[in-house]
C-alpha positions in Angstrom: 133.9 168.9 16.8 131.7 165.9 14.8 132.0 165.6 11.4 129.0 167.3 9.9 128.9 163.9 7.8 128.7 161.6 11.2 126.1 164.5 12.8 123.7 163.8 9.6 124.5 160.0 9.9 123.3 160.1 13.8 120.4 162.6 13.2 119.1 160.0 10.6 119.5 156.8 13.1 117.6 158.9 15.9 114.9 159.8 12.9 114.8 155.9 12.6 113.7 155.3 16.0 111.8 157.7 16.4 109.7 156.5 13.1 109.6 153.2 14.8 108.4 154.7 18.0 105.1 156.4 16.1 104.6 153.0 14.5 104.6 151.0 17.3 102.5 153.3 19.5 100.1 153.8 17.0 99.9 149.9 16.9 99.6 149.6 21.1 97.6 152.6 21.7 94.9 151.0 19.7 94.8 147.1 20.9 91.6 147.9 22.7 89.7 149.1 19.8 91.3 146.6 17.7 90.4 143.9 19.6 87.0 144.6 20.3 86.7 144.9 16.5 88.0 141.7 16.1 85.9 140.5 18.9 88.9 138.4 20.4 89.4 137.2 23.9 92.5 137.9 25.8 94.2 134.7 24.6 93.2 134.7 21.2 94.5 138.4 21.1 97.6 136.4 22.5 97.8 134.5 19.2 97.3 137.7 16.8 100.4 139.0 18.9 101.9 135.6 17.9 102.3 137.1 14.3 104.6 139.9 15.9 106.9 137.0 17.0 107.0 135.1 14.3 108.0 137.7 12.2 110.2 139.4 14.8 112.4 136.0 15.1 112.5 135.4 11.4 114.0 139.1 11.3 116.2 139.1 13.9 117.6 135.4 12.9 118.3 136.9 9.7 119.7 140.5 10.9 123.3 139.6 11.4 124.1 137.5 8.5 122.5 140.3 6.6 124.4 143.0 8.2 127.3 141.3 7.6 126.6 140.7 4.0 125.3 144.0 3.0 125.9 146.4 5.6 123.7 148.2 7.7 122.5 150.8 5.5 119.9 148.0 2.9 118.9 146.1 6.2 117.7 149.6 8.0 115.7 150.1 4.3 113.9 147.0 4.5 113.2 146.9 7.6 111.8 150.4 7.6 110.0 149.7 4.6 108.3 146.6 6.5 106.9 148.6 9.0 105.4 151.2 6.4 103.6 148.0 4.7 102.5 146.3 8.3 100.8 149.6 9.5 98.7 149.7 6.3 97.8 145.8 7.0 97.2 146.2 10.3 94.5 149.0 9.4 93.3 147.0 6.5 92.6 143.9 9.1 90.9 146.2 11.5 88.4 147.7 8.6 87.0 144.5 7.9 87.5 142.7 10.9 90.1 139.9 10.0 92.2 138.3 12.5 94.6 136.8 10.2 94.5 139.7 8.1 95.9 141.6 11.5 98.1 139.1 12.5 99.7 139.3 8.5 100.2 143.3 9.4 101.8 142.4 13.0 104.2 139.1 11.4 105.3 142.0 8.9 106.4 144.6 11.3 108.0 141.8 13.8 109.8 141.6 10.4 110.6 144.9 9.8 111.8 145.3 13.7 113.7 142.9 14.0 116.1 143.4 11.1 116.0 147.0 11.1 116.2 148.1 14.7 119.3 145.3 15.1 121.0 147.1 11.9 120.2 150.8 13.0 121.7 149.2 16.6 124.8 148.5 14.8 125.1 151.5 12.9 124.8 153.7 16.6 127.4 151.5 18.1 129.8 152.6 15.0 128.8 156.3 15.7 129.8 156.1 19.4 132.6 153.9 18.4 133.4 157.3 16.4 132.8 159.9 18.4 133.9 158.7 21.8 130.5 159.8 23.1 127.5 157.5 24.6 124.9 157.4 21.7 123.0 154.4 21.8 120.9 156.0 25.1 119.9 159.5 23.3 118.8 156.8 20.1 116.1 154.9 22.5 115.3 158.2 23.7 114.4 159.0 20.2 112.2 155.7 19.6 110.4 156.9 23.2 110.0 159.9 22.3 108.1 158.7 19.2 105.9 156.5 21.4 105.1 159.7 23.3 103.6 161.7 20.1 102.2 158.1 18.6 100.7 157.9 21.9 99.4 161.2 21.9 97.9 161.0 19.0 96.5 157.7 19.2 94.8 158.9 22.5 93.3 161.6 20.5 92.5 159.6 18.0 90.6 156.9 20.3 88.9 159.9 22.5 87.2 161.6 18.8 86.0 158.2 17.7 88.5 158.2 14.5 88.5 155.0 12.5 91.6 152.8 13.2 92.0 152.3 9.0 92.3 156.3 8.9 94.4 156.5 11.8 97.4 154.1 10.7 97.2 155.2 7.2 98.3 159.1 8.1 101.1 156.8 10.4 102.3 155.4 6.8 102.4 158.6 5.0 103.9 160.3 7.7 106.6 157.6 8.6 107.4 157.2 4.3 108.3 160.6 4.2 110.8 160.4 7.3 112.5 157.1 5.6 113.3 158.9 2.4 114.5 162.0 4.1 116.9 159.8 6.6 117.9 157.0 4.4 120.0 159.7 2.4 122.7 160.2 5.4 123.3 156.7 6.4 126.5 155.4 5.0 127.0 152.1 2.5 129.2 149.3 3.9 128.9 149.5 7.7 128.6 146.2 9.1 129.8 144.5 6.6 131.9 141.5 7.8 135.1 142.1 5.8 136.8 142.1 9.3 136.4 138.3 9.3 138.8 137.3 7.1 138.0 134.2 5.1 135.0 132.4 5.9 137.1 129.9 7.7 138.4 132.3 10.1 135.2 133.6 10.4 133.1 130.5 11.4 136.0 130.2 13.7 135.5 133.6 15.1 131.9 133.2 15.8 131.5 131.0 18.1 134.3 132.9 20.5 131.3 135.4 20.5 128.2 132.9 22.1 130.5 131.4 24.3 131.6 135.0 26.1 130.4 134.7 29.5 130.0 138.4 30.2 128.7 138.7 26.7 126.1 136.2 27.8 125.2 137.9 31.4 125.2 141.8 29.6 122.3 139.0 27.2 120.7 138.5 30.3 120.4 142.4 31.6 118.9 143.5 28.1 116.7 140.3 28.3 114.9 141.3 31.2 114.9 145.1 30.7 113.5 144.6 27.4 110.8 142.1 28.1 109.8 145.4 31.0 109.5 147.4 28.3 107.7 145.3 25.5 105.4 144.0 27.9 104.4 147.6 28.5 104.7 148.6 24.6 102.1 145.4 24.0 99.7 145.1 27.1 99.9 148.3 29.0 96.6 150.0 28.0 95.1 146.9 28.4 96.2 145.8 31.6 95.2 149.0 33.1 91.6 148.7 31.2 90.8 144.9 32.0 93.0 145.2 35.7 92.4 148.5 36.7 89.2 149.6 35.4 90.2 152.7 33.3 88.3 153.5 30.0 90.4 152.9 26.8 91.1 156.6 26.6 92.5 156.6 30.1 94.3 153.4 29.5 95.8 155.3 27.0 97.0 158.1 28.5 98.9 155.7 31.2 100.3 154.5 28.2 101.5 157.8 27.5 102.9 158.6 30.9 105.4 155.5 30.4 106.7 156.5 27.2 107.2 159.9 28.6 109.3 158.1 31.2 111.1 156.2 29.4 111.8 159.4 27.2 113.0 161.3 30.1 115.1 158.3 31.5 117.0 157.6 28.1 117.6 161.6 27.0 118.9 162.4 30.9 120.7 159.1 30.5 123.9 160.4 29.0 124.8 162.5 31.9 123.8 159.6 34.7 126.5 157.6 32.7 129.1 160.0 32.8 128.3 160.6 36.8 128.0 157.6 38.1 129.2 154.9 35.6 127.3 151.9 33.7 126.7 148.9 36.8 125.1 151.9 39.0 122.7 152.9 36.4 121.5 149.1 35.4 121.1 148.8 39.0 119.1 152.2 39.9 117.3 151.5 36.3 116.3 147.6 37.8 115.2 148.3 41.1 113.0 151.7 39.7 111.5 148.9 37.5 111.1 146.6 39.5 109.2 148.9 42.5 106.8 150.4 39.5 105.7 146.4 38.9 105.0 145.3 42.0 102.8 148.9 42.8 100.5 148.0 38.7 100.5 144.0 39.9 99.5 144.3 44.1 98.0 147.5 44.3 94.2 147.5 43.5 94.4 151.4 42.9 93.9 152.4 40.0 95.6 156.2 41.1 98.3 154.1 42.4 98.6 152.0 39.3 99.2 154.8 37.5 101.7 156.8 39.1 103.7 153.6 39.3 103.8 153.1 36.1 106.2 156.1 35.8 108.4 153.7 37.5 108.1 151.1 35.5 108.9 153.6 32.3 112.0 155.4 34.0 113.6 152.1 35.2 112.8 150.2 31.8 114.3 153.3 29.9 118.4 152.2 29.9 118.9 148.8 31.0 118.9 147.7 26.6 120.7 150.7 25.9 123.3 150.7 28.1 123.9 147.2 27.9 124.1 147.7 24.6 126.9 150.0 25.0 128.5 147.6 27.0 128.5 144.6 24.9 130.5 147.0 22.5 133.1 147.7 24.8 133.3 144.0 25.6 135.9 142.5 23.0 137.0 142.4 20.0 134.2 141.9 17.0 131.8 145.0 17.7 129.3 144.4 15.4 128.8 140.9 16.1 128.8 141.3 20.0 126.3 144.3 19.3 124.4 141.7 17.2 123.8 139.1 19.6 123.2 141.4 22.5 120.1 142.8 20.4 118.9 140.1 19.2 118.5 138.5 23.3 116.9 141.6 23.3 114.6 141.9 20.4 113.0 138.5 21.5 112.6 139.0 24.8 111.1 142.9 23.2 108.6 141.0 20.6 108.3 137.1 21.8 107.9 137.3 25.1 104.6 140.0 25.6 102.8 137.3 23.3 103.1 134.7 26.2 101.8 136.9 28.5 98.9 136.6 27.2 98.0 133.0 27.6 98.9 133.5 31.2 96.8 136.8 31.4 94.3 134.2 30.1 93.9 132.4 32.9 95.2 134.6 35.3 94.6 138.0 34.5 96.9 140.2 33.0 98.2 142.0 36.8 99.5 138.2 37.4 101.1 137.6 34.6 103.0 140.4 35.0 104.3 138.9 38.1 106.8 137.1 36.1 108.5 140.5 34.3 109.2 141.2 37.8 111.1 138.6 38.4 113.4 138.4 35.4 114.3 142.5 36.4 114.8 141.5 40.1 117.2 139.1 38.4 118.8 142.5 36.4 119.8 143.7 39.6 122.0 141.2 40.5 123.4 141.0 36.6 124.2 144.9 36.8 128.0 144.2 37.7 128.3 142.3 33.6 128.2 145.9 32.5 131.3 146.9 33.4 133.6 146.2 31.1 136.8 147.5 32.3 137.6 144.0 33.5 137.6 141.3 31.4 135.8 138.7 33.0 133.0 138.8 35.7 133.6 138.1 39.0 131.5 135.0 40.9 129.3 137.5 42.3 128.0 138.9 39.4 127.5 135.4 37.8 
């Protein structure tokens, strides 16, 4: 039996993601309107993106050492809070057709990401820490699933002509209410980073953490398998518009489809873990990705495209949990390994989609996607690093 306490404490961190799910397809499923209202090219569409990064590194640079000073609970607030403001910029830029004003809204919610999703990361960790039960898999599910009715409803939205402005401000009012009605169950003082000792023993400590070598390769699996699914989260409706010829409606609804796959992949997730253990299901989850890729890049069917994109979503859906998980089990220090295993993630999540667009710039956005393939190719070979019932990788899965 859970502690009723803990089950409203997990309930609110899968209410978290899923808020940030809504946000952030609301956001994608609307690029293509957005950018023909800013009347942007694919590169300079590249540079509003740049926003996202800046903000998401200036968040995620800043998540730990907030974490560890105030615990999770403030850091999850503001971050949460961020988002809530970005949406209502990002609308604002798109009613009177400012780029900077859009990029403002996009540095904000890079902001609000990356601190928030790395506390609400370390807050899961403690739960299945707690319960003995994987957690961190069913809380990506929930930020999927949000994509999903985001997705949804930005595809609606898109299909009856409704104004972006209008659009993102029912996202706010909708995503305020579900921060004050989760921010009630989450704990004060998790995270904090009384288990350092003195600050000597903790600058000490730290650096034991960067210079893990599994640590570093489980870095490398969430890497890839998050720059998968943040290319998809940023470009997808996009590539399958300027690519594969779709309307932005239709674009959309692919978009759709991979959120629905990843949703299905992270919520079935708990049971392929318990089945068949952590290294099989990186590996499964790589090569599904990595088959779904090369189908959107080579294949000039649009049907094709498509279906493969299912693919893509199912094998993108539990490589950054799961190696999540594992960088928890690793050693000694949870929430700093959890920590630095998200942040790998969150920039690879935010940073890298805005590069692929200077090289869907000059060579279309199917080709750039050429190199997301190879860094999950290279998660294949990393899938061993997830096992952490031995303590240090063998030669073959360095």
């Amino acid at each position: 039996m859970i502690d009723p306490a803990v089950r409203r404490r997990r309930q609110a961190l899968y209410l978290f993601f899923f808020l940030n799910g809504i946000a952030m397809s609301s956001w994608v499923t609307r690029t293509p309107d957005v950018r023909d209202r800013l009347g942007v090219s694919t590169a300079q569409m590249g540079l509003v993106l740049f926003g996202l990064s800046v903000g998401a590194m200036i968040g995620i640079l800043c998540s730990g050492r907030f974490v560890s000073r105030f615990g999770t609970r403030p850091v999850i607030a503001l971050g949460t809070w961020l988002i809530v403001a970005a949406v209502v910029v990002i609308g604002a830029g798109s009613a009177v057709a400012s780029a900077p004003l859009v990029t403002a809204g996009l540095f904000l919610f890079g902001a609000g990401t990356g601190a928030g999703e790395v506390a609400v990361n370390v807050d899961g960790a403690d739960v299945e820490r707690i319960t003995a039960r994987a957690v961190l898999p069913t809380l990506h599910g929930c930020f999927s699933l949000g994509t999903v009715v985001g997705g949804l409803a930005g595809m609606a939205a898109t299909a009856a002509g409704l104004p972006v402005p209008w659009h993102l401000a029912v996202v706010a009012v909708v995503a305020t209410a579900l921060l004050l009605y989760a921010l009630r169950s989450v704990p004060a003082g998790v995270g904090l980073g009384a288990e350092h000792g003195t600050p000597q023993e903790g600058q000490r400590s730290r650096p034991q953490v960067w210079k893990d070598r599994r640590l570093l390769l489980i870095g490398a699996i969430v890497l890839a398998m998050a720059l998968a699914e943040g290319a998809a989260n940023d470009w997808l409706p996009l590539l399958m518009v300027d690519g594969h010829g779709l309307n932005a409606a239709t674009g959309s609804l692919v978009y759709v489809g991979f959120a629905a796959a990843m949703t299905t992949g992270r919520f079935c997730g708990t049971f392929f873990l318990d089945r068949f253990g952590r290294v099989a299901v990186v590996r499964a989850s790589a090569v599904s990705g990595a088959v779904g890729l090369v189908l959107v890049i080579f294949s000039d069917s649009a049907v094709v495209a498509a279906a493969a994109v299912l693919f893509w979503g199912l094998g993108a859906s539990l490589g950054f949990p799961v190696a999540l998980s594992a960088a928890g089990d690793s050693g000694p220090d949870q929430t700093a390994r959890v920590s630095l295993v998200a942040i790998i993630g969150y920039v690879a999540f935010l940073v890298g989609p805005p590069a692929l667009g200077f090289l869907g710039d000059h060579y279309g956005l199917r080709s750039a996607m050429v190199a997301v393939l190879v860094f999950v190719a290279g998660a294949i070979l990393l899938a061993p690093a997830a096992d952490t019932r031995t303590r240090e990788p063998s030669a073959v899965d360095a």
